[in-house]
N, C-alpha and C positions, 0 to 999 in steps of 0.2 A: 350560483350553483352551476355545474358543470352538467353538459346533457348526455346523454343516457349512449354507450357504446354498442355502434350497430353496426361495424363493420363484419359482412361475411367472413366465413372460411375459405380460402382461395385455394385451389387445388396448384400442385406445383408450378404445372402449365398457367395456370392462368395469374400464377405470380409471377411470371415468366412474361407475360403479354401485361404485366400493371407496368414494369419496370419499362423494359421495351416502347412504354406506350407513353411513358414520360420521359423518354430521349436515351437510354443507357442504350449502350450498342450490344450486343450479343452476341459474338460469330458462334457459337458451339453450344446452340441449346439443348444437349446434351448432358453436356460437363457442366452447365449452367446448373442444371434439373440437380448432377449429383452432388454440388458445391451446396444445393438449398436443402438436402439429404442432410449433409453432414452438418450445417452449420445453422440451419435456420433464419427463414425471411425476416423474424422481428431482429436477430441478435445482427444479420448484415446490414439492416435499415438504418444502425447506429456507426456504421461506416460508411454506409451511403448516404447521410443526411450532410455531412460536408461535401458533397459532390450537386450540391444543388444550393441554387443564389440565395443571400438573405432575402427578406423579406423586406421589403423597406419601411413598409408601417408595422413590422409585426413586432410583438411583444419579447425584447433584450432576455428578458429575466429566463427565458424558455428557446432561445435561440433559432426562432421561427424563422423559416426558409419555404420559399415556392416549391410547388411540388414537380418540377422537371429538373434535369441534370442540365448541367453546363455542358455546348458542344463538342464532341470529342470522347466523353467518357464513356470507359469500356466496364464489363461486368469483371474484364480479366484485373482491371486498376483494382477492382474493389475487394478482389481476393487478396491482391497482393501488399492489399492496406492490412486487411484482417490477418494475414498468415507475418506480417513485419511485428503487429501487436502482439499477437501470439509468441512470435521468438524473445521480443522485448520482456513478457511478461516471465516468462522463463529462465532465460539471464537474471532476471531481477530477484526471483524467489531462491535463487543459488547465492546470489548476493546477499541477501537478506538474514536466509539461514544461518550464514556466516558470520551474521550481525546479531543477531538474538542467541547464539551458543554462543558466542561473549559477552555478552549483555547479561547473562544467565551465570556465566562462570564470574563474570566480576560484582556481581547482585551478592552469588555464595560467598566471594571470597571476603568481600567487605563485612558483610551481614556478619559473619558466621563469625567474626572477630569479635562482636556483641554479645553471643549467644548461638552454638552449636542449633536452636532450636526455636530462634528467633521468631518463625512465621508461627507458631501455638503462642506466642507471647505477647499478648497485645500490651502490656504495661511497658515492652520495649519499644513501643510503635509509636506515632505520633498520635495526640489528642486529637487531630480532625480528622483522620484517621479511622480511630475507634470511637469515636465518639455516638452513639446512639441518636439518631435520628428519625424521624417520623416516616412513616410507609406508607401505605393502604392500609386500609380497616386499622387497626387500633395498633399493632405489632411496630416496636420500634426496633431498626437494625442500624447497623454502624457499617461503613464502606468497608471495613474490616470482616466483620460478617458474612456480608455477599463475598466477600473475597473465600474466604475459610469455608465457606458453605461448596465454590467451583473448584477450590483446590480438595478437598474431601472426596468427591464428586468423582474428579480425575482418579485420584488414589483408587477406589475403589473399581474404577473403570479398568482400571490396573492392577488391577488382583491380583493377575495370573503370569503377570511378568516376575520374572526369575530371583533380582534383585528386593519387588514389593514381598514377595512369598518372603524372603529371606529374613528380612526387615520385621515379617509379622510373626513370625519363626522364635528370632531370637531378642527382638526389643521392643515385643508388642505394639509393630508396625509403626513405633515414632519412627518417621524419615526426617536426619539432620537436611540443613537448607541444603550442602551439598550435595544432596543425593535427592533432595523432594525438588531441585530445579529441573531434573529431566521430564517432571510432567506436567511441567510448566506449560500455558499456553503463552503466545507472545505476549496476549494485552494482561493477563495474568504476574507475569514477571514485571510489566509496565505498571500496573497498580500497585505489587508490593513494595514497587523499588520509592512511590508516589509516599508510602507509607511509613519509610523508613526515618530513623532522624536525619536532621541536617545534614550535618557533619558527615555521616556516610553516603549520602546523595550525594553530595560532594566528592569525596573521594570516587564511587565510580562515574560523576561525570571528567575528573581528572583520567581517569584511564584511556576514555575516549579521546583526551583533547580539548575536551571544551573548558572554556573560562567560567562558566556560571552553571549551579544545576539546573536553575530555571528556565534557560535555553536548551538546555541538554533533554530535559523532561519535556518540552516542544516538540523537540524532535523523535524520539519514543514515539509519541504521538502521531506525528507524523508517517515517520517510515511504519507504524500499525498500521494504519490506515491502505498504507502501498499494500503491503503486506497480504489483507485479506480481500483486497480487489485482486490479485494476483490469483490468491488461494482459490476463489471463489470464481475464477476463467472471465473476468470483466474486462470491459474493457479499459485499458492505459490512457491508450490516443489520445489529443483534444480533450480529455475529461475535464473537471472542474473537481476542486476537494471542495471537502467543510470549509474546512478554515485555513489560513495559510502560517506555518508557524514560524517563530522567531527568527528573525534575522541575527548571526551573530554580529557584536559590536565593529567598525569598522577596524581593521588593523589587527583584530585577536586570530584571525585565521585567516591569512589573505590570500590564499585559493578561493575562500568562499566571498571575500568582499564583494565580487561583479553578483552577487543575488541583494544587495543593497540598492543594484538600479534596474530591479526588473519592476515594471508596469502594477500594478493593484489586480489585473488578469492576468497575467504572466505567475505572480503570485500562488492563486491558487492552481495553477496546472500542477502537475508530475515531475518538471526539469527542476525545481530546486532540492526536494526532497531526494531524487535520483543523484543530484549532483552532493548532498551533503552523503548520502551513503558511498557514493565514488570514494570522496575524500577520508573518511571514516575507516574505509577496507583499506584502501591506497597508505595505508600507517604501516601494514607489513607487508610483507615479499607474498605472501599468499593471495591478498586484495589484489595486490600490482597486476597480479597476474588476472583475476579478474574483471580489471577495470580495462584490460584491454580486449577480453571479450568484450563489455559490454558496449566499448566505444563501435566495433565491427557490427552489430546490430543495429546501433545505431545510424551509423554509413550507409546501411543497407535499406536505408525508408525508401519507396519505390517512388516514380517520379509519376507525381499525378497531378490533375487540374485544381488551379487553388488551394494546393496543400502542402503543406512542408513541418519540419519537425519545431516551425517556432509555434504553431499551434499548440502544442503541447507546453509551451514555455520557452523553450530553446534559445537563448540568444544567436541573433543573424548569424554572428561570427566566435559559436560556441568552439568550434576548431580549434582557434588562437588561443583560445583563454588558457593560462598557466594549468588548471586543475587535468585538462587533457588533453596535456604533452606529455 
């Protein structure tokens, strides 16, 4: 059992004298004071925990570190780690968007070749799919269900938008998949696509590029996950995911081969996921263009003690690699 949390309330100043008092430097405790205003002492502590040693006996699994900073670090490094995150995560959710309104439009365009009306349709859907399965208390639902229950949900949340009023107007609110994809959420469009047959999994992971929809659906995965850390103002850096998803086969997309030799930790960070959505944008002249933002953000990591952007996954010499040139 874990023991009972008794740490005080620390008043700015006297968060200001914690930090201080386990080595960070501070010239401007001032600016310090309105840096812990805007951003908050727990949400910096997760940029300031890489600014201090491991631990030597401490526990892997939790990435236990002493409680002093390495000599040298300023409170001004530690802004400029959080405010690099911050830009990254921003770039990222431009990127992203980019990716899910196609994601979205090749879900309709595929789908809808089966059935204008495919998502009311579960005898079009796959059996594990709809298949009914056991819940809580006695109620059995089908992953199809929970689906149909949050896309319902949306709709209605959506009443009063121009095109659902229209819809409700003239075709008693059935919305075709082309037109019910706009209130789609991302993991939403990710489960139905999870739902659809074979054969159309396939055709929109061809859209994309990819050899298999089984890596393809990895990757869904995947980039959701960036997606609502992004949403959700988390942090990027140094994170760790769930789980780390598919590598494509060696040779079917060889921008992405060099993620075949990163590390089992390298793995689950942020740089492959980042890197497969690079490649993914980088298919049209629109991406192109913002994969050179994102490379400029990336450039821009600040130069701090013990840190660098292979924390994050980054291979040493990610510069060279074909995917960004």
């Amino acid at each position: 059992m874990g023991v009972p949390y008794e740490k005080p309330h620390l008043s700015y100043d006297q968060q200001i004298d914690k930090l201080v008092g386990r080595g960070l430097e501070v010239s401007d405790r001032t600016a310090a004071i309105d840096a812990l205003k805007l951003v908050g002492y727990y949400r910096l502590s997760a940029y300031l925990h890489s600014f201090r040693p491991l631990k030597a006996d401490g526990d892997r699994r939790h990435d236990e570190r002493l409680n002093f900073y390495f000599p040298g670090s300023t409170f001004e490094q530690v802004i400029q780690l959080w405010m690099f995150d911050r830009s990254l995560r921003l770039v990222l959710l431009d990127g992203l968007e980019q990716f899910e309104i196609a994601l979205r439009t090749s879900l309709a365009y595929n789908a809808g070749m089966l059935d204008a009306f495919i998502h009311h349709l579960p005898e079009l859907l796959t059996e594990e799919f709809t298949r009914p399965q056991m819940t809580t208390g006695s109620q059995r639902q089908s992953s199809y269900d929970r689906w149909l229950m949050g896309y319902l949900a949306r709709v209605d949340s959506s009443k009063n938008e121009a095109f659902v009023k229209w819809f409700d107007h003239k075709h008693d609110g059935q919305l075709p998949i082309w037109v019910a994809i706009e209130l789609f959420e991302f993991g939403q469009t990710s489960r139905l696509i999870q739902g659809l047959p074979l054969g159309t999994r396939r055709k929109i992971s061809e859209d994309f590029g990819f050899d298999t929809q089984k890596n393809f659906g990895s990757w869904i995965a995947s980039l959701n996950g960036i997606r609502n850390f992004c949403a959700h103002h988390s942090r990027l850096w140094n994170r760790s995911l769930t789980a780390a998803a598919a590598r494509p086969k060696n040779g079917a997309i060889p921008d992405l081969d060099h993620l075949r030799n990163l590390d089992e930790v390298s793995r689950v960070k942020i740089y492959a996921p980042v890197a497969v959505l690079a490649w993914l944008l980088s298919r049209n002249e629109l991406g192109k263009e913002w994969k050179t933002r994102l490379r400029a953000v990336l450039e821009s990591f600040p130069n701090i003690p013990n840190g660098s952007l292979s924390n994050a996954g980054f291979p040493e010499d990610w510069r060279q690699l074909p995917l960004w040139k």
